[in-house]
C-alpha positions as MATLAB code, in Angstrom:
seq = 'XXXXXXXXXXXXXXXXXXXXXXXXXXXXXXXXXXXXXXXXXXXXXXXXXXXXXXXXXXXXXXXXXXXXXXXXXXXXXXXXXXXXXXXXXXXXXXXXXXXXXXXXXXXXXXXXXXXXXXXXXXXXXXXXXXXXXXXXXXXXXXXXXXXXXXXXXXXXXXXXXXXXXXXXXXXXXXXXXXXXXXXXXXXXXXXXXXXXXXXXXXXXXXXXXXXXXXXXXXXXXXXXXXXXXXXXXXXXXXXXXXXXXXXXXXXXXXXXXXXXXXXXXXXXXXXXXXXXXXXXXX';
ca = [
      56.380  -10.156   84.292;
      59.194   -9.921   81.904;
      62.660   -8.715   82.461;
      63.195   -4.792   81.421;
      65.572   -4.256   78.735;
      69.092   -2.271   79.034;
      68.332    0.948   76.873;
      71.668    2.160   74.829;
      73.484    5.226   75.614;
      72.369    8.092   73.129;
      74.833    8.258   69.959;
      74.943    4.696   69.320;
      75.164    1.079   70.062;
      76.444    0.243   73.253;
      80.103   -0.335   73.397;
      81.572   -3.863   74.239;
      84.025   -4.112   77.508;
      86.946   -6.013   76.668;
      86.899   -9.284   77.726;
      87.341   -9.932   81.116;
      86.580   -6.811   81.950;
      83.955   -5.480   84.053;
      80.681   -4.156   82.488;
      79.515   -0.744   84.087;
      76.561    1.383   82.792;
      76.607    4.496   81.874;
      75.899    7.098   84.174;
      72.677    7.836   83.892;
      71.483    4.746   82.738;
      71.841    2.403   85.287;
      67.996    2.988   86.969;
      66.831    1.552   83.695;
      68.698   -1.733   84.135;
      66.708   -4.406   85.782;
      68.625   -7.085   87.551;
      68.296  -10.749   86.726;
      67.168  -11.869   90.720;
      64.838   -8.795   90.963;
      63.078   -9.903   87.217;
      63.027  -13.323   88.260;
      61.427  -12.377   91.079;
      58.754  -10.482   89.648;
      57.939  -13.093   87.671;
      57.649  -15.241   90.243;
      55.191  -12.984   92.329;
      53.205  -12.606   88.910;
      52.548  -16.487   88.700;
      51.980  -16.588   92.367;
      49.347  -13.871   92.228;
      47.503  -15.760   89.619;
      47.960  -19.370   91.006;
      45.836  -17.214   94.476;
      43.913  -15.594   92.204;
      42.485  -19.049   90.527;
      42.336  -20.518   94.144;
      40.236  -17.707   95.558;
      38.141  -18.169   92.481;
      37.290  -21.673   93.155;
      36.651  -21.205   96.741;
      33.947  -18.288   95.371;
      32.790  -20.631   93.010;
      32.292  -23.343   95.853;
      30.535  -20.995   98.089;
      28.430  -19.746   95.344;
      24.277  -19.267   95.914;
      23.383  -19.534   92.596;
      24.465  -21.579   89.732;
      24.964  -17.981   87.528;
      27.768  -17.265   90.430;
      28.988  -20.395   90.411;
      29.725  -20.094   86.720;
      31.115  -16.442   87.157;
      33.695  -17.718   89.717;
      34.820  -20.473   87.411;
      35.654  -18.750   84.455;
      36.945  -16.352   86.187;
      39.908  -18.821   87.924;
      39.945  -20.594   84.859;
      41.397  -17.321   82.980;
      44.287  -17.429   85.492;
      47.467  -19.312   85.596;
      46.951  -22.755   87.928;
      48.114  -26.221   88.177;
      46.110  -28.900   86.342;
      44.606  -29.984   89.873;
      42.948  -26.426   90.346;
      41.975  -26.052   86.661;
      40.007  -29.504   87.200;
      38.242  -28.470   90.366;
      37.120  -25.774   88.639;
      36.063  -26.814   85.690;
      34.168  -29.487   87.616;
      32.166  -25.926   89.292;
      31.919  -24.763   85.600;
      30.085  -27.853   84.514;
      27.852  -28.211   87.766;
      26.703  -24.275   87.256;
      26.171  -24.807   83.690;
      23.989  -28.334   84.064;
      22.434  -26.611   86.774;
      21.254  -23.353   84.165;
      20.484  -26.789   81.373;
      23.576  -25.199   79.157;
      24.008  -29.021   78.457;
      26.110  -28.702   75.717;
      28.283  -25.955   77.116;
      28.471  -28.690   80.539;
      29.087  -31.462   77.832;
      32.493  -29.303   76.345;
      33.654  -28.299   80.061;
      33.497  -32.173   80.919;
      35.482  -32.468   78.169;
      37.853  -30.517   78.870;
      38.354  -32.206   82.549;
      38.579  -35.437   80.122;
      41.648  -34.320   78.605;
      43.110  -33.120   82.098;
      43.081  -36.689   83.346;
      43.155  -35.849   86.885;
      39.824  -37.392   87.430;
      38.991  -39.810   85.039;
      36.196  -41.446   85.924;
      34.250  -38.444   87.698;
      34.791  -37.165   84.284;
      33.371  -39.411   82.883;
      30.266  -39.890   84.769;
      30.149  -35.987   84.229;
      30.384  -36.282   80.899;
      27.639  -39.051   80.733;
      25.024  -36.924   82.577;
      25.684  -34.249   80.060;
      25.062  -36.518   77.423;
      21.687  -37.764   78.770;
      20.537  -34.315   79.294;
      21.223  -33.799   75.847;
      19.244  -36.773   74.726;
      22.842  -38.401   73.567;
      22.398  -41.538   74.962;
      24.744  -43.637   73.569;
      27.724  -40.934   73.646;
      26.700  -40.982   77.624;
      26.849  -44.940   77.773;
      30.415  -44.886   75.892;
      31.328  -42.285   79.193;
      29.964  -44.822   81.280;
      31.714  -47.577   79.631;
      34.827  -45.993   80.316;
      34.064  -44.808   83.452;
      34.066  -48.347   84.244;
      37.706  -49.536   83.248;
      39.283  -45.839   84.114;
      37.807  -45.637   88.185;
      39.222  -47.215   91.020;
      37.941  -50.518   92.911;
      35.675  -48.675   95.235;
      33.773  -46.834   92.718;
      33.490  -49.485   90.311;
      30.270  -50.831   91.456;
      28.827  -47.434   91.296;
      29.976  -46.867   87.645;
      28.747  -50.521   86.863;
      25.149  -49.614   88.105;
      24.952  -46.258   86.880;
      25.768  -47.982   82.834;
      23.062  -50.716   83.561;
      20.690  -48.575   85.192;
      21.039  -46.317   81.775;
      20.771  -49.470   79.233;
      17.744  -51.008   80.876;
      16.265  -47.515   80.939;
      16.573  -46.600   76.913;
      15.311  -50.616   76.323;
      18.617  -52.310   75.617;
      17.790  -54.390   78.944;
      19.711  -57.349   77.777;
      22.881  -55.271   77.639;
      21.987  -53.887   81.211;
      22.635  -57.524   82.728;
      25.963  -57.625   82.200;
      26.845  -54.340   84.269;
      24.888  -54.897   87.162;
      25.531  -58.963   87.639;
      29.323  -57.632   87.739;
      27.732  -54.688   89.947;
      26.267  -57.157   92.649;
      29.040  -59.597   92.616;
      31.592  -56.823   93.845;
      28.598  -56.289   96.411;
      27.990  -52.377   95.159;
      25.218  -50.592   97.509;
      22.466  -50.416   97.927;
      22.357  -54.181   97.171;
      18.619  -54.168   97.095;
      18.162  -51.783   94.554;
      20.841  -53.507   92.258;
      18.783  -56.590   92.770;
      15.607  -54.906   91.862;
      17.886  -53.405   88.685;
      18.925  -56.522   87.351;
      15.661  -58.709   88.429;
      14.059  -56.005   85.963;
      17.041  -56.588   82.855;
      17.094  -60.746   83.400;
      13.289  -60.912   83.885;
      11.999  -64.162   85.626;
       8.656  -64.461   87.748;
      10.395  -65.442   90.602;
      13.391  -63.025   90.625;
      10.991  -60.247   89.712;
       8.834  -61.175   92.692;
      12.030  -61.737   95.262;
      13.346  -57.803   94.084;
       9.836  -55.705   94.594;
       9.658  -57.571   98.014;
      13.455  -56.997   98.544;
      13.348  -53.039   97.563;
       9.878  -52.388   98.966;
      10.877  -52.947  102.270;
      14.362  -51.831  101.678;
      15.464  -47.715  102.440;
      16.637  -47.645   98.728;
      13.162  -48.164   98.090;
      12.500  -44.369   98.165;
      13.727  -41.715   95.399;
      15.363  -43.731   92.254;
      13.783  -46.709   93.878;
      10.339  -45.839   93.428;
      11.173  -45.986   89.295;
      12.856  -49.396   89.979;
       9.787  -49.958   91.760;
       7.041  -49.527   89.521;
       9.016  -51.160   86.986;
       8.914  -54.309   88.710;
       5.373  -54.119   89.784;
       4.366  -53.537   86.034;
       6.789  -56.453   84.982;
       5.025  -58.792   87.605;
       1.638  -57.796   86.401;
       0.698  -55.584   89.115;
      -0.527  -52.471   87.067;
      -2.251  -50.626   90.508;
       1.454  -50.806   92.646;
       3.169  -50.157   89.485;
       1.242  -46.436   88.925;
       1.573  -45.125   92.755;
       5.212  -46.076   92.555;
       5.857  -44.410   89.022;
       3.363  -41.369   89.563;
       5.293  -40.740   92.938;
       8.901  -41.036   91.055;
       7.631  -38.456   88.456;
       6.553  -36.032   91.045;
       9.477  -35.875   92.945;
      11.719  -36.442   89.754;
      10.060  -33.170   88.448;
      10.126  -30.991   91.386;
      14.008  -31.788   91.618;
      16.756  -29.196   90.628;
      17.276  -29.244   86.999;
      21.115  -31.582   87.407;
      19.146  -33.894   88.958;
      16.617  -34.212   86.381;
      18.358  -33.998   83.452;
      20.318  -36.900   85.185;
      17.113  -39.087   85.112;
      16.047  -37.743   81.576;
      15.847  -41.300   80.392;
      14.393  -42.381   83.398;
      11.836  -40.097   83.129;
      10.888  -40.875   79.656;
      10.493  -45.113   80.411;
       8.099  -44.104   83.601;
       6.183  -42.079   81.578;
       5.612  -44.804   78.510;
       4.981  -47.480   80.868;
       2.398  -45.063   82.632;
       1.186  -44.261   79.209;
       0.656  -47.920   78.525;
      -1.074  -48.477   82.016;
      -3.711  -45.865   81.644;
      -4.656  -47.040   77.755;
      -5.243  -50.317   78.632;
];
């Protein structure tokens, strides 16, 4: 709130004390003058109403039903005053509302924006990236991933590593994929048998191919996402019958998921359906 200004006595400019002398205000005039602690202090409730009002927001937007509220919320704390840390958070809500409505260019600009925050670099990144697939901008969303890589700490490294190789095998740049996800299994990322089954399918080999499907089929990972890695590796080992149950059931559940989570596996999607394509014509 700014400070209110001294008005001037009627008839003229006010007049200047002599110095060292003590300033009074007219008669009169003086409810008009706002002191320095009490404007300081408005100010300072101002910014503090704002900083609650953008942390309400993003609780709202947390608690949100629907993705629509969810995106209501966020703007709505984003046009408030708040520390970098709150404006991330909820731009992170803006982006999840708008992937969830498939706005995926609008979710592509908010991760963006959380980009240039820098408060969560990597998350950012891998935000960005699943923008980008949705979009069909693959290799934008493999430069996220990239990145992703160097920016995140130890723990999520792995993850970040499997996510990019998982991504290049999936748009047929498999030999690029091996890279990632030899790095991802040395730093023993989970779940191990579905990074196995990941890079068996970007290195090829009879006998890794056969050790993975074994591995992952009787493996927990074997189920959602695996079932793609799956039928991948039963078509690469020849076995077209295994391959189709385990790619028709990844499709079914793949569509019937919330509209984040497929647009996540866009490119997914697309190789199950080609190599289904080319199981049924010959």
């Amino acid at each position: 709130m700014a400070r209110g200004k001294e008005k001037a006595p009627s008839g003229g400019p006010p007049s200047v004390a002599p110095e060292g002398a003590r300033s009074v205000a007219p008669e009169g005039a003086r409810s008009n003058v706002v002191p320095i602690a009490a404007g300081r202090r408005g100010a300072s409730t101002a910014a503090e109403r704002s900083v609650a009002s953008a942390t309400d927001a993003l609780d709202k937007a947390l608690r949100a039903k629907t993705p629509e509220a969810r995106v209501k919320h966020a703007r709505a704390g984003l046009a408030r005053h708040c520390d970098d840390d709150t404006k991330a958070l909820l731009l992170r809500q803006l982006y999840l509302g708008l992937l969830e409505t498939e706005q995926f260019e609008k979710a592509r600009i908010a991760a963006e924006q959380m980009i240039e925050l820098g408060t969560m670099p990597d998350v950012a990144r891998q935000d960005a990236a699943r923008a980008c697939q949705a979009a069909g901008d693959f290799e934008a969303a493999i430069e996220h991933l990239r990145v992703a890589v160097r920016v995140g700490p130890r723990e999520r490294r792995a993850f970040h590593l499997s996510t990019l190789g998982g991504l290049l095998y999936a748009v047929g740049r498999a030999s690029e994929a091996v890279e990632p996800l030899e790095t991802a299994v040395r730093e023993k990322g989970s779940p191990m048998a579905l990074l196995k089954g990941q890079l068996a399918l970007a290195s090829g080999g009879e006998i890794a191919l056969d050790l993975a499907y074994h591995g992952l089929a009787n493996d927990p990972s074997g189920e959602g996402y695996g079932r793609f890695v799956l039928g991948e590796l039963a078509f690469a080992r020849g076995d077209r019958q295994r391959a189709r149950v385990h790619l028709e059931a990844f499709l079914s559940r793949a569509r019937r998921s919330r509209p984040a989570s497929r647009a996540a596996l866009a490119p997914e999607i697309a190789r199950a359906e080609a190599t289904l394509g080319r199981i049924v014509l010959n």
